[in-house]
N, C-alpha and C positions, 0 to 999 in steps of 0.2 A: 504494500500500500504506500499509497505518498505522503510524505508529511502534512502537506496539509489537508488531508481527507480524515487522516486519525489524531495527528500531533496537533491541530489548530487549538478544538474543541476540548483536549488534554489538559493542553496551558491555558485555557481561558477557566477550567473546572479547579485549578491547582490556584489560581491568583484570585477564584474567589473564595478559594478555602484559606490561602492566608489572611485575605481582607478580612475574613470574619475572626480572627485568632485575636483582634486584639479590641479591648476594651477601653472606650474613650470614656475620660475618667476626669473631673472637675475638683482641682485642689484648693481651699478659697482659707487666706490667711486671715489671722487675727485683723488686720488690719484694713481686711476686705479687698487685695490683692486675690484676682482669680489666676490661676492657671488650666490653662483646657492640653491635657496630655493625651498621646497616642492610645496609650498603657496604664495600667495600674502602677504608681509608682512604689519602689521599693520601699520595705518599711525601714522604721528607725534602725539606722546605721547603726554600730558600738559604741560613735561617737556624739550621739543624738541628732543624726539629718537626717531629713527624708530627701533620696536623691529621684530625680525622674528628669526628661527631655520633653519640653513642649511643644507644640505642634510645629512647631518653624525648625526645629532640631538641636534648639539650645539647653546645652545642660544645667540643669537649675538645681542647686541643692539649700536648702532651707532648717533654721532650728527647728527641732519637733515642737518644739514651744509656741511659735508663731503659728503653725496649721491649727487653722480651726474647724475644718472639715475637709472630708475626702470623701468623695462619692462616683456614681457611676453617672454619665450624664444623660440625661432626657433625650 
């Protein structure tokens, strides 16, 4: 068979199974800073952060202190 008779419909069933793998997630600080992330961001570090990447791909890491909620988004 040709690749694009079986291989097309493969890779489009494969890119929407990773689109769905991830969980857009709303981190909203004390201070009422939002962040809207890819992901669920990692929890408190050892050294008290929560680290995660927000949508633009910038690494944000924050005191656990300042997060005043983490949730999953609407």
């Amino acid at each position: 068979m040709k690749f694009t008779t079986l291989g097309a419909p493969l890779l489009v069933a494969a890119l929407l199974a990773l689109a769905g793998c991830s969980t857009p997630t709303v981190v909203t600080l004390q201070n009422g800073t939002q962040y809207l992330t890819e992901d669920m961001p990692k929890t408190k570090t050892e050294d008290g952060f929560y680290e995660f990447k927000d949508i633009s791909g910038a690494k944000v890491r924050v005191r656990a202190d300042e997060v005043a909620t983490v949730r999953k988004e609407d």
